[in-house]
DSSP file (Angstrom, degrees, kcal/mol; ACC not computed):
  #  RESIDUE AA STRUCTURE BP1 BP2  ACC     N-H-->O    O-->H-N    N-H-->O    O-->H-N    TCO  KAPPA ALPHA  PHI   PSI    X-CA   Y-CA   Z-CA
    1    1 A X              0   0    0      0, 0.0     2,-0.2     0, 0.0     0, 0.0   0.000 360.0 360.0 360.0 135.6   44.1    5.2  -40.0
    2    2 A X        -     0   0    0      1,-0.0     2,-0.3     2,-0.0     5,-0.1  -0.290 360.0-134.4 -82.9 147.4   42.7    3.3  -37.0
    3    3 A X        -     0   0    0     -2,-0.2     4,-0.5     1,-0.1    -1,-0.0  -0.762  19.7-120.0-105.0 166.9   44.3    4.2  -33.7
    4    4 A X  S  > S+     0   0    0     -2,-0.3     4,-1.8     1,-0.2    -1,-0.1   0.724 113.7  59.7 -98.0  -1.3   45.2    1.4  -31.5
    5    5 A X  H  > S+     0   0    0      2,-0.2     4,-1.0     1,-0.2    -1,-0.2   0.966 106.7  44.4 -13.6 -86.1   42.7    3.0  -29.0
    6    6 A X  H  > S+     0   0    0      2,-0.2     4,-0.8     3,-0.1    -2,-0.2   0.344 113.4  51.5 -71.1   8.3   40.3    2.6  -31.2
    7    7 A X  H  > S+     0   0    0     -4,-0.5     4,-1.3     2,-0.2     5,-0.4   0.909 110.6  53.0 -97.8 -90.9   41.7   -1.4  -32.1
    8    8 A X  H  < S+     0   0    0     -4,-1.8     4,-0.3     2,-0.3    -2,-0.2   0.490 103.6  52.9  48.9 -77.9   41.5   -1.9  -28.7
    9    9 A X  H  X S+     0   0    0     -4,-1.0     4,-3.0     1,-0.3    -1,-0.2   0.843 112.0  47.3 -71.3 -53.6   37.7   -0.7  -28.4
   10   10 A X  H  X S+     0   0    0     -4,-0.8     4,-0.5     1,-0.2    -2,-0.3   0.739 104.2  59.0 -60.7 -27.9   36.7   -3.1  -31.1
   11   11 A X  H  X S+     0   0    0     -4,-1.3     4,-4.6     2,-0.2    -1,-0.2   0.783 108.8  48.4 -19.7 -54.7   38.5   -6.0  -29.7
   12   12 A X  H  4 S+     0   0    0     -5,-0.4    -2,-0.2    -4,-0.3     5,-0.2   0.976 107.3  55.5 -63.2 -60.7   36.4   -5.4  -26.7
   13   13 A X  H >X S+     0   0    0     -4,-3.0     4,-2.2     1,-0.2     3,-1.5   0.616 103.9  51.0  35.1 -87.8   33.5   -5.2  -28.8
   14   14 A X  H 3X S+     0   0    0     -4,-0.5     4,-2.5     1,-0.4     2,-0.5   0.918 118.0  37.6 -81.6 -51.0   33.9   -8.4  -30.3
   15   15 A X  H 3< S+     0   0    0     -4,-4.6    -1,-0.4     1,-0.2    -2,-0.2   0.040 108.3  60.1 -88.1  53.6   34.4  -10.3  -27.0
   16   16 A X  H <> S+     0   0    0     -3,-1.5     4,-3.1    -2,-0.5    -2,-0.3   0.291 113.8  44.4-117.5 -39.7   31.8   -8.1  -25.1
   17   17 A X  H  X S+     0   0    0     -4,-2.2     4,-2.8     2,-0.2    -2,-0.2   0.939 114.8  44.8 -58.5 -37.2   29.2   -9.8  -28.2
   18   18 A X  H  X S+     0   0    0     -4,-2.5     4,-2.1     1,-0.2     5,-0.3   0.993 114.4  48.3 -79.4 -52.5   30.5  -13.4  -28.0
   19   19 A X  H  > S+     0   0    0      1,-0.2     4,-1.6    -5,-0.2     5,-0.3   0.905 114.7  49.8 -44.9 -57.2   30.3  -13.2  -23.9
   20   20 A X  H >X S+     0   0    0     -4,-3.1     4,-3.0     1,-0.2     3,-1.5   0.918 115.6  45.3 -26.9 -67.8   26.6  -11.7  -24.6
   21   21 A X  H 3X S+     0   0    0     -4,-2.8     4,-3.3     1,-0.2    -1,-0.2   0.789 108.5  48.4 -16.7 -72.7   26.1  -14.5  -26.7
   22   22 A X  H 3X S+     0   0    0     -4,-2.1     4,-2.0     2,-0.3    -1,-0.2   0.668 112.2  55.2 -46.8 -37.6   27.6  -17.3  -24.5
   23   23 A X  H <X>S+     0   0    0     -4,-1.6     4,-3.1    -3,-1.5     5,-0.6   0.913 109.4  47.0 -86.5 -56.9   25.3  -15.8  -21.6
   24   24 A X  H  X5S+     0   0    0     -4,-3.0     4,-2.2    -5,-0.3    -2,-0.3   0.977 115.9  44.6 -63.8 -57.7   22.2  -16.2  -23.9
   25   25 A X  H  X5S+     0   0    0     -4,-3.3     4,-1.5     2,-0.2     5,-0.2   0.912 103.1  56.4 -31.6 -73.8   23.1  -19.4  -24.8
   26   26 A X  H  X5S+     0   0    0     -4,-2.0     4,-3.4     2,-0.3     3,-0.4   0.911 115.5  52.5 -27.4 -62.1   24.1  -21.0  -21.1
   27   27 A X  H  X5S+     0   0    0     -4,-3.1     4,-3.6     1,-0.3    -1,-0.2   0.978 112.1  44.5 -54.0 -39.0   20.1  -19.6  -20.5
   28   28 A X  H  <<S+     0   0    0     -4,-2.2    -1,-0.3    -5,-0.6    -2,-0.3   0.924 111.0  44.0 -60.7 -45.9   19.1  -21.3  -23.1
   29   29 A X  H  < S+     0   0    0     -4,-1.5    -1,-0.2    -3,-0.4    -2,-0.2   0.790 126.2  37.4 -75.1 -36.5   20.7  -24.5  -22.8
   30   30 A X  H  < S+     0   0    0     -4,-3.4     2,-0.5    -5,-0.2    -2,-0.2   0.668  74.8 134.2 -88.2 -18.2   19.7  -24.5  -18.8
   31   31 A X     <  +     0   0    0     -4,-3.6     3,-0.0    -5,-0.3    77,-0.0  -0.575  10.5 152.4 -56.9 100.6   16.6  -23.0  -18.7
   32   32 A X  S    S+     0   0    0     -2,-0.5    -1,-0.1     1,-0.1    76,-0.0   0.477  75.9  61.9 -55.6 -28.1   14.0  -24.9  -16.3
   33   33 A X  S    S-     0   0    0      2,-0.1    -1,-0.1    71,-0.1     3,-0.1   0.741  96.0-135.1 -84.3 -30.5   12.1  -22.0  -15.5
   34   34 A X        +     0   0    0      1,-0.3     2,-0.3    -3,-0.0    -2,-0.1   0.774  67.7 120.7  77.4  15.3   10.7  -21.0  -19.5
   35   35 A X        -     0   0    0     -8,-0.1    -1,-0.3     1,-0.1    -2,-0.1  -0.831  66.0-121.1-130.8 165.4   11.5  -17.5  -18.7
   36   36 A X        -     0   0    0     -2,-0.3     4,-0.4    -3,-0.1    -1,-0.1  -0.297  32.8-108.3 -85.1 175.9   13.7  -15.0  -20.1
   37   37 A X  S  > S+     0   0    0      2,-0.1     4,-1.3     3,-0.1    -1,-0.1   0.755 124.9  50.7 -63.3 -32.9   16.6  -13.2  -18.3
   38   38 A X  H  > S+     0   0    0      2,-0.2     4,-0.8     1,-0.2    -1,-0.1   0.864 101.2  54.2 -66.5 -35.3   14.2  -10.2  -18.5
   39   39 A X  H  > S+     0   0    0      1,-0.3     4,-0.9     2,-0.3     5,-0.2   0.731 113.6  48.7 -75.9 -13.2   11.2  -11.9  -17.1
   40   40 A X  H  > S+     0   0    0     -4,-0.4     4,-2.3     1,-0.3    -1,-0.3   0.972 108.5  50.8 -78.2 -47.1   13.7  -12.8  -13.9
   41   41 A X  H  X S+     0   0    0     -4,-1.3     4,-0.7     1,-0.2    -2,-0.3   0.299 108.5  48.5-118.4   3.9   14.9   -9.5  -13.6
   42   42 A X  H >X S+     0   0    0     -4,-0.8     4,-1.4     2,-0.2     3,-0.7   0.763 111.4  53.1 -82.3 -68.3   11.0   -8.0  -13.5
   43   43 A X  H >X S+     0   0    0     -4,-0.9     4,-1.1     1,-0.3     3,-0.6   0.950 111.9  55.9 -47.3 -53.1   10.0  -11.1  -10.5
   44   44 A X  H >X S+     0   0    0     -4,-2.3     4,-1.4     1,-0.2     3,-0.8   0.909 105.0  44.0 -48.3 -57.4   13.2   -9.3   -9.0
   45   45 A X  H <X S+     0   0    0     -4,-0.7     4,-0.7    -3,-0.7    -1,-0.2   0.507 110.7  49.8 -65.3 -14.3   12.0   -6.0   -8.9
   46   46 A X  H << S+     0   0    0     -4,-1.4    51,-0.5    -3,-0.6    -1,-0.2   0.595 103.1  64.6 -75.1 -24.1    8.6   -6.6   -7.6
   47   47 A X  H << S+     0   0    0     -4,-1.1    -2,-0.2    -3,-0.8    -3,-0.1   0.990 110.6  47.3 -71.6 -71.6   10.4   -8.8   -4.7
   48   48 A X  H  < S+     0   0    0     -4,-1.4     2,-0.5    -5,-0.1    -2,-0.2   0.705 118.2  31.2 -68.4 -27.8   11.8   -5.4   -4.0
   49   49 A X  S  < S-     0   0    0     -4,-0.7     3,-0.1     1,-0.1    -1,-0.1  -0.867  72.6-144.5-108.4 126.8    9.3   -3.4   -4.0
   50   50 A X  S    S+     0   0    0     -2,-0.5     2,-0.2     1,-0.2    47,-0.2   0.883  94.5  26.8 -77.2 -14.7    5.3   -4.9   -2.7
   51   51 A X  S    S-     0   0    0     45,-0.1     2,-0.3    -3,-0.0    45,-0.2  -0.951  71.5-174.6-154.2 124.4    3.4   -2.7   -5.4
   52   52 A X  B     -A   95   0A   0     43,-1.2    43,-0.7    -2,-0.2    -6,-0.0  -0.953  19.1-146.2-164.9  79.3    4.9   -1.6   -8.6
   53   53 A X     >  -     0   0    0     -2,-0.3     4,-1.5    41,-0.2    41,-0.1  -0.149  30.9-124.1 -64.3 157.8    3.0    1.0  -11.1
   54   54 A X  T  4 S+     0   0    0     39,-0.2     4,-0.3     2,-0.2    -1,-0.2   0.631 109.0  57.3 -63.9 -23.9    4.2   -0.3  -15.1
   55   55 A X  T  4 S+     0   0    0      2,-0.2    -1,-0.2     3,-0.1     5,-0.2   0.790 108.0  50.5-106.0 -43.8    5.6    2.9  -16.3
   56   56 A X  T >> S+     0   0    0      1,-0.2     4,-3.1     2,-0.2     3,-1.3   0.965 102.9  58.1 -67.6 -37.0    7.9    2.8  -13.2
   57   57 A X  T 3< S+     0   0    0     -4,-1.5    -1,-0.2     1,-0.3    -2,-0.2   0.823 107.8  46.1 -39.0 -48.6    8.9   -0.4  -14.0
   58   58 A X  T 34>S+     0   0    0     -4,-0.3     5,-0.7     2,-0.2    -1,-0.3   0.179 102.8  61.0-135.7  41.4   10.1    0.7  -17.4
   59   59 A X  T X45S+     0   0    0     -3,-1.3     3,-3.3     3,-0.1    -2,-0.2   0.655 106.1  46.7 -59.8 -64.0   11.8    3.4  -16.2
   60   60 A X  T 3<5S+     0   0    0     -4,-3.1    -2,-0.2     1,-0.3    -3,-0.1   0.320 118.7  44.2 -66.3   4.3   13.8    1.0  -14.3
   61   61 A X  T 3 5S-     0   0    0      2,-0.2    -1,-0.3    -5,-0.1    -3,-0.1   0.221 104.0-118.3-120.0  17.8   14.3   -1.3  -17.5
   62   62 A X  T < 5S+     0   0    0     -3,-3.3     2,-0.3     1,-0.1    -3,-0.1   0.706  76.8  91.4  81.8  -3.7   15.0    0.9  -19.7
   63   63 A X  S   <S-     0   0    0     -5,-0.7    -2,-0.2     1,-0.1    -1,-0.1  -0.959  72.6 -77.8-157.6 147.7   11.8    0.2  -22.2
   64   64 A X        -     0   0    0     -2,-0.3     4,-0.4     3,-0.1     5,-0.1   0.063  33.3-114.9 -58.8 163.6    8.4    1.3  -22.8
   65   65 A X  S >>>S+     0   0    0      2,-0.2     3,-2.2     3,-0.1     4,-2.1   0.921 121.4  51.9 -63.3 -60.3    5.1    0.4  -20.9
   66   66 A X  H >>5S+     0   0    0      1,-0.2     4,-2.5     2,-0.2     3,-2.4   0.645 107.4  51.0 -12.6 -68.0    3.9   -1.4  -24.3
   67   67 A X  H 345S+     0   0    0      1,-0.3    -1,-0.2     2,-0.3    -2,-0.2   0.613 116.6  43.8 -73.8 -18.0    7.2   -3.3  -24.2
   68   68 A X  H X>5S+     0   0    0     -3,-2.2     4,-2.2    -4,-0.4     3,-0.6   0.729 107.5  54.9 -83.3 -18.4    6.2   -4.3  -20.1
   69   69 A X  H <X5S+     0   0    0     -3,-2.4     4,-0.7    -4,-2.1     3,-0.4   0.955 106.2  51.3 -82.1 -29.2    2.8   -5.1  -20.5
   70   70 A X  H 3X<S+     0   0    0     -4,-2.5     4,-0.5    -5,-0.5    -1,-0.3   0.734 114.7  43.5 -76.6  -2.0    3.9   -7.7  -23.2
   71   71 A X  H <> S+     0   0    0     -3,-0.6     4,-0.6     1,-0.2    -1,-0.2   0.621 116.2  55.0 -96.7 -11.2    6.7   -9.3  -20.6
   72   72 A X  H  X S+     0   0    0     -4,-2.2     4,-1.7    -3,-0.4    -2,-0.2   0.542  91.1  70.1 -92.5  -5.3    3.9   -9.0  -18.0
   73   73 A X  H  X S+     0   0    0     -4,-0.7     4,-6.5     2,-0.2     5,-0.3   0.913 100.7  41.8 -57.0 -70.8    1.6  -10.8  -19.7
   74   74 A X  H  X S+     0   0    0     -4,-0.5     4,-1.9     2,-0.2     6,-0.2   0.862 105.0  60.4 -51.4 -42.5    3.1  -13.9  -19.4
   75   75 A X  H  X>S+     0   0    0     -4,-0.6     5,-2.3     2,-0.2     4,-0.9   0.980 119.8  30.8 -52.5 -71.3    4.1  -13.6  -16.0
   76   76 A X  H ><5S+     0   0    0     -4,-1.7     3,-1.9     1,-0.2    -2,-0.2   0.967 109.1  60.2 -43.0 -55.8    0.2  -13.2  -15.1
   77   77 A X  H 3<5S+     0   0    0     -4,-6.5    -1,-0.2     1,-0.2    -2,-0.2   0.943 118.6  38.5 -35.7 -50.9   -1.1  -15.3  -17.9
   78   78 A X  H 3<5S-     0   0    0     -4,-1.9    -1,-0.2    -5,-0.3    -2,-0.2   0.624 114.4-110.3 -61.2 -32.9    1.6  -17.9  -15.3
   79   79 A X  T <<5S+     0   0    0     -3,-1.9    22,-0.5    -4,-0.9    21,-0.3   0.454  85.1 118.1  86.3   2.1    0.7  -16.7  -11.9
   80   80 A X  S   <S+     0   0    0     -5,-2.3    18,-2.0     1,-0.3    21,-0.5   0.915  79.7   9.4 -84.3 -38.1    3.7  -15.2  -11.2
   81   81 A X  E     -B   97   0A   0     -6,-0.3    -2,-0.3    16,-0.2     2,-0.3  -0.977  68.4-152.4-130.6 144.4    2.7  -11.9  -10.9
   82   82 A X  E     -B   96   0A   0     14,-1.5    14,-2.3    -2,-0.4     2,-0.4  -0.881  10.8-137.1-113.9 154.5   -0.9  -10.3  -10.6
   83   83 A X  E     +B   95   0A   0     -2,-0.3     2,-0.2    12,-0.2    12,-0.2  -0.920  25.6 172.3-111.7 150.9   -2.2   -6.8  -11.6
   84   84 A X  E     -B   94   0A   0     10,-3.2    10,-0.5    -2,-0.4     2,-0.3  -0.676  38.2 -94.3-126.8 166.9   -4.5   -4.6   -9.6
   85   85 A X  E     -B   93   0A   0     -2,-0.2     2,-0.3     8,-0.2     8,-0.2  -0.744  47.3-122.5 -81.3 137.3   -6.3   -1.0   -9.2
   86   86 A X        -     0   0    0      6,-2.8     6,-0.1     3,-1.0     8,-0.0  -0.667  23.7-119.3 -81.1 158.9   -4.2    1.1   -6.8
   87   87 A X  S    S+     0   0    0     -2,-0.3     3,-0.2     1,-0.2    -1,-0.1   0.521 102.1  43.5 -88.7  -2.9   -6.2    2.1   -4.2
   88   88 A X  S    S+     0   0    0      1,-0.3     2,-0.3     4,-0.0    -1,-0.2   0.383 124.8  25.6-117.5  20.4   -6.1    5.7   -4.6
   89   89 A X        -     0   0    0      3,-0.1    -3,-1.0     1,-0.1    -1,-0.3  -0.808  63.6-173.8-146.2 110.2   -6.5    6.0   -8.0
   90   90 A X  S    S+     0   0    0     -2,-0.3    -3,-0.1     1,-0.2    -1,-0.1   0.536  82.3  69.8 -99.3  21.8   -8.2    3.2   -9.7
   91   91 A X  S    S+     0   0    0     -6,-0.1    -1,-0.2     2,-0.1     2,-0.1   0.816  92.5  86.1 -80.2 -46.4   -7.8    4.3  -13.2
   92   92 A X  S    S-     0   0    0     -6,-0.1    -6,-2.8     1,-0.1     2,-0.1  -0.333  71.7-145.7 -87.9 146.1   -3.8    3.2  -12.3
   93   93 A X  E     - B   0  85A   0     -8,-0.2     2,-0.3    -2,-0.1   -39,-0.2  -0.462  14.0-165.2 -94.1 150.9   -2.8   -0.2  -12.7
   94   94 A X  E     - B   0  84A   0    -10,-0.5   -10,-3.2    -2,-0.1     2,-0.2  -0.916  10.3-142.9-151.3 159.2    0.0   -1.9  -10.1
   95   95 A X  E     -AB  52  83A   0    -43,-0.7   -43,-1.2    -2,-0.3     2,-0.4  -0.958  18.7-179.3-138.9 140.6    1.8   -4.9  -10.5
   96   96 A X  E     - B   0  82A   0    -14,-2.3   -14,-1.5    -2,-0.2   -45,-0.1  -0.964  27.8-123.8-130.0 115.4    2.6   -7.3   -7.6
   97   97 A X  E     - B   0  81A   0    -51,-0.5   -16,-0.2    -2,-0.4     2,-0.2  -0.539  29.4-149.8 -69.9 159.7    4.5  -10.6   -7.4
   98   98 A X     >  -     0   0    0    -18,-2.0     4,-0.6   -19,-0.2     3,-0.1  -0.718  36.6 -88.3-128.6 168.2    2.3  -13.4   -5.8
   99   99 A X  H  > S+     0   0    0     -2,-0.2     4,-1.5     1,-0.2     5,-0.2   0.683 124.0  57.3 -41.7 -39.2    3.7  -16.5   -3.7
  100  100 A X  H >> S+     0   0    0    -21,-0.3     3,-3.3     2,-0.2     4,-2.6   0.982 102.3  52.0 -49.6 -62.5    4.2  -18.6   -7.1
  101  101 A X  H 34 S+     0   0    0    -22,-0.5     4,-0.3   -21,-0.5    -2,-0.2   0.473 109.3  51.0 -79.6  -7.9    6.2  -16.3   -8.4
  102  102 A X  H 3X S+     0   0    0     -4,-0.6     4,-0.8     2,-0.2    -1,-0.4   0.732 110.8  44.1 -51.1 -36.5    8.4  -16.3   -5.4
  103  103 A X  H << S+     0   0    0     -3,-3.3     4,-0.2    -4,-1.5    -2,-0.2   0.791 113.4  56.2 -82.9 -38.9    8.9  -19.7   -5.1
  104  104 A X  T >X S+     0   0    0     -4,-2.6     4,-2.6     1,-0.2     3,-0.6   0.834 104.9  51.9 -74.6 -14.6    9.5  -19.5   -8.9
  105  105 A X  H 3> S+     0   0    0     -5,-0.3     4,-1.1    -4,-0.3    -2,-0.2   0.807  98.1  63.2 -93.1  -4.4   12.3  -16.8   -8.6
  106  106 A X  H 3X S+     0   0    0     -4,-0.8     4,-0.5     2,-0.2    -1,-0.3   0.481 105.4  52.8 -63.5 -11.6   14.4  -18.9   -5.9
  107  107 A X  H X> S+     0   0    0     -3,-0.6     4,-2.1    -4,-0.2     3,-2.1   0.913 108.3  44.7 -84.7 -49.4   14.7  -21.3   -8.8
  108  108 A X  H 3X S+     0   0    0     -4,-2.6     4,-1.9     1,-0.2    -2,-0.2   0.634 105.7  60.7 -74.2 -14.4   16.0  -18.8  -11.3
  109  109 A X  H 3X S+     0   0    0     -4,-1.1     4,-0.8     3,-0.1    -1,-0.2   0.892 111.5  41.9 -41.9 -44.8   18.4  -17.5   -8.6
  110  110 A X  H XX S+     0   0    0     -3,-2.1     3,-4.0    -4,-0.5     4,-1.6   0.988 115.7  50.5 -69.3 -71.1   19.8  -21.2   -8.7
  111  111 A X  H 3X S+     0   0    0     -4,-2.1     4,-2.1     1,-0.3    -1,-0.2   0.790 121.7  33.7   0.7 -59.2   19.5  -21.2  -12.7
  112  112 A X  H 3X S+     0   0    0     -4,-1.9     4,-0.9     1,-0.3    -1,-0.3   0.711 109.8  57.1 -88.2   2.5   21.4  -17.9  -13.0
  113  113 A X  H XX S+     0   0    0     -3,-4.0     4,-2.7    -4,-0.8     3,-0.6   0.920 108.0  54.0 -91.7 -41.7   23.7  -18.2  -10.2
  114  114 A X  H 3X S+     0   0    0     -4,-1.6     4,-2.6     1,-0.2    -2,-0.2   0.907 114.4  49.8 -21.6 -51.9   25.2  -22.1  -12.3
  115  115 A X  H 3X S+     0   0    0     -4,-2.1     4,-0.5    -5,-0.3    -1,-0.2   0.845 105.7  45.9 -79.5 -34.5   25.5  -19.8  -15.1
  116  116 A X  H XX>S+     0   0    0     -4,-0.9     4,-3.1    -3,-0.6     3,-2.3   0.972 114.1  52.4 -66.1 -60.8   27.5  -17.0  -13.4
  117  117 A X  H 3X5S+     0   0    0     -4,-2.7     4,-1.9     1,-0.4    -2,-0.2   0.857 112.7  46.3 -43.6 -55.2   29.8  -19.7  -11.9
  118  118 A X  H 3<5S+     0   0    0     -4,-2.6    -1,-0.4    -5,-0.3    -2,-0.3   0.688 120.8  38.1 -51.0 -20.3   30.2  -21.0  -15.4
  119  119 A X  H <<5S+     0   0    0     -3,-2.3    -2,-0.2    -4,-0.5    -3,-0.2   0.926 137.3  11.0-103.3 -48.4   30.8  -17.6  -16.7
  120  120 A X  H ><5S+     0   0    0     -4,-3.1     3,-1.7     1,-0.1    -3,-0.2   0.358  90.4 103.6-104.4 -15.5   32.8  -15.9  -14.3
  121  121 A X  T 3<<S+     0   0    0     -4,-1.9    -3,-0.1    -5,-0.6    -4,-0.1   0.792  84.2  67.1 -59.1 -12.9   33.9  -18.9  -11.7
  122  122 A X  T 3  S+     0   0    0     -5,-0.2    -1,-0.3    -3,-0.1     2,-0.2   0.375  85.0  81.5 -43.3 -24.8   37.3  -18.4  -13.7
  123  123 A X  S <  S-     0   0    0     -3,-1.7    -3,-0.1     1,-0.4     3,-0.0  -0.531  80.8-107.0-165.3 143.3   38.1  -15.3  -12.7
  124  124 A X     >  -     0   0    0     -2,-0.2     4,-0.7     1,-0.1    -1,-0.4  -0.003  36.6-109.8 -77.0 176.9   39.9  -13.8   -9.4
  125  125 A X  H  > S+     0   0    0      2,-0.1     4,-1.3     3,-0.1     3,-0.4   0.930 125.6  50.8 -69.6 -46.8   38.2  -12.1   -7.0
  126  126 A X  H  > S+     0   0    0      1,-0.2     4,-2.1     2,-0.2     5,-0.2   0.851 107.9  54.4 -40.3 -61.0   40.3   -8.9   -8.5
  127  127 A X  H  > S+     0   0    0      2,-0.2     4,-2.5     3,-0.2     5,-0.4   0.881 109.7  47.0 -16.7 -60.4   39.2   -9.8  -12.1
  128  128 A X  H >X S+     0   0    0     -4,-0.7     3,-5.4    -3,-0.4     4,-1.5   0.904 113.8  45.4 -49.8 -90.8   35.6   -9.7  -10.9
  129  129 A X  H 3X S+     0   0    0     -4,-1.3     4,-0.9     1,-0.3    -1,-0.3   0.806 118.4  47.6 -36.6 -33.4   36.0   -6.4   -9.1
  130  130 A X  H 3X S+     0   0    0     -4,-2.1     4,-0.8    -5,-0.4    -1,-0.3   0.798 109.6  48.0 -79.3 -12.1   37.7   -5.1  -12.0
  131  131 A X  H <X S+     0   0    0     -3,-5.4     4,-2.8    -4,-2.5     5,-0.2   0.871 111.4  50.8 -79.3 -69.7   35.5   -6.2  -14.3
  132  132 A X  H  X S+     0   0    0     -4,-1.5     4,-0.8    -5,-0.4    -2,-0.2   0.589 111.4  48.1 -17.4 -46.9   32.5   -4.8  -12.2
  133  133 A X  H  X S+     0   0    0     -4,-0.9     4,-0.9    -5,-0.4    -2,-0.2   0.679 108.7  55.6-105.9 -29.7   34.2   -1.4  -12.0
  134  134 A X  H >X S+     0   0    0     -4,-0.8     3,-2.0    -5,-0.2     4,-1.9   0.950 118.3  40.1 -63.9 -75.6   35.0   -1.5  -16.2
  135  135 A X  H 3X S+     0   0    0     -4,-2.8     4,-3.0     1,-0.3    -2,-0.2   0.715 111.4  45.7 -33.6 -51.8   31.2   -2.0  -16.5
  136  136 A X  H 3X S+     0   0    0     -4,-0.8     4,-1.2     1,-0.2    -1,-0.3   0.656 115.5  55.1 -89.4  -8.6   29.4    0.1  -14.1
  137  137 A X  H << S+     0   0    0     -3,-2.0     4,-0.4    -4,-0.9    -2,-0.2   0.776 113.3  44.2 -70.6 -35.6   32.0    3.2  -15.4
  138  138 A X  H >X S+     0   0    0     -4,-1.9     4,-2.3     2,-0.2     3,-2.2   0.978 108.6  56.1 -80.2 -41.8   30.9    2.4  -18.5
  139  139 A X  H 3X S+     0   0    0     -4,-3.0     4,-0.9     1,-0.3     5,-0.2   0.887 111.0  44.3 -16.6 -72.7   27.4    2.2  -17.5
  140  140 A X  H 3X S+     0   0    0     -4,-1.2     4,-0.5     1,-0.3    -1,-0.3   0.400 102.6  58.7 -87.8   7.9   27.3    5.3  -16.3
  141  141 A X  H <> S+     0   0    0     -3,-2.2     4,-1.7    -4,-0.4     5,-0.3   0.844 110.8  51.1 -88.6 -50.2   29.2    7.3  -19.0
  142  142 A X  H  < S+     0   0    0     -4,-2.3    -2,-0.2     2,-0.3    -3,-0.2   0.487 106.5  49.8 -60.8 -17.8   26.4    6.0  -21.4
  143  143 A X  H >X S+     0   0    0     -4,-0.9     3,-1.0    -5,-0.3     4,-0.6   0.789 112.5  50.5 -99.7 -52.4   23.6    7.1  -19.1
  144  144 A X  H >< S+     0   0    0     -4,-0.5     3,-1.9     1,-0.2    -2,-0.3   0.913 111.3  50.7 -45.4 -37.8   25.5   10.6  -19.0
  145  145 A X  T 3< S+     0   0    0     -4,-1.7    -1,-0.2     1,-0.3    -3,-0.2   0.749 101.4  62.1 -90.9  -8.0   25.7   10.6  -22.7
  146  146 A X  T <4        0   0    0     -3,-1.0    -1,-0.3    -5,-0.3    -2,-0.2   0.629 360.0 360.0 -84.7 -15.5   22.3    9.9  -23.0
  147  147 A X    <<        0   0    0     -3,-1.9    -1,-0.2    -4,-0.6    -2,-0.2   0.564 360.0 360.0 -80.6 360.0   21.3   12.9  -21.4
């Protein structure tokens, strides 16, 4: 017998997939840039940081180096971002955003902030924060569980 807990959970589920969906779509249908939501969110994290070894990089995504050097590829192949020798080791590779790939992530701000509006402009400021607070709880039970 299902508990209504667990009823509930799957409900959520189902609309936490269609929202995914919807979100992958919206990119899709709006995307000027050619780039993925990932390839934004790498140009982001190089903004923050000026020099940015690969392995740290996917720590912070979640995903192997293989699995950055193929999203970085493009990004160089593009100009957006270059890699270089660090200077006190030059066996290790760093990765850098360049002036394109600034100029190109103020576009994809606009992109993704259209989308957000579309996604979320519904929704109270409370919704939001509550929403926000369901998510990064969850987040971080899943990162515990992972350990």
């Amino acid at each position: 017998m299902v508990s209504s807990k667990d009823e509930e959970m799957f409900e959520l589920y189902e609309a936490f997939i269609l929202a995914a969906r919807n979100w992958s779509n919206e990119w899709n249908v709006h995307n000027e840039i050619s780039l993925s939501p990932t390839h934004v969110l790498i140009l982001e994290l190089l903004e923050l940081d000026k020099v940015k070894r690969p392995s740290k990089l996917a720590a912070e995504l979640h995903i192997t180096t293989g699995g950055v050097t193929a999203l970085t590829n493009k990004l160089v192949r593009d100009g957006f971002i270059k890699r270089s020798h660090l200077e006190d080791d030059r066996r290790a590779i760093a990765l850098e955003i360049t002036d394109e790939g600034r100029a190109l992530l103020e576009d994809a701000r606009k992109q993704k902030m259209m989308i957000m509006k579309k996604m979320f402009g519904m929704l109270s400021s409370t919704e939001l924060n509550q929403l926000k607070a369901a998510f990064n709880k969850m987040n971080h039970g899943a990162s515990k569980e992972g350990e």
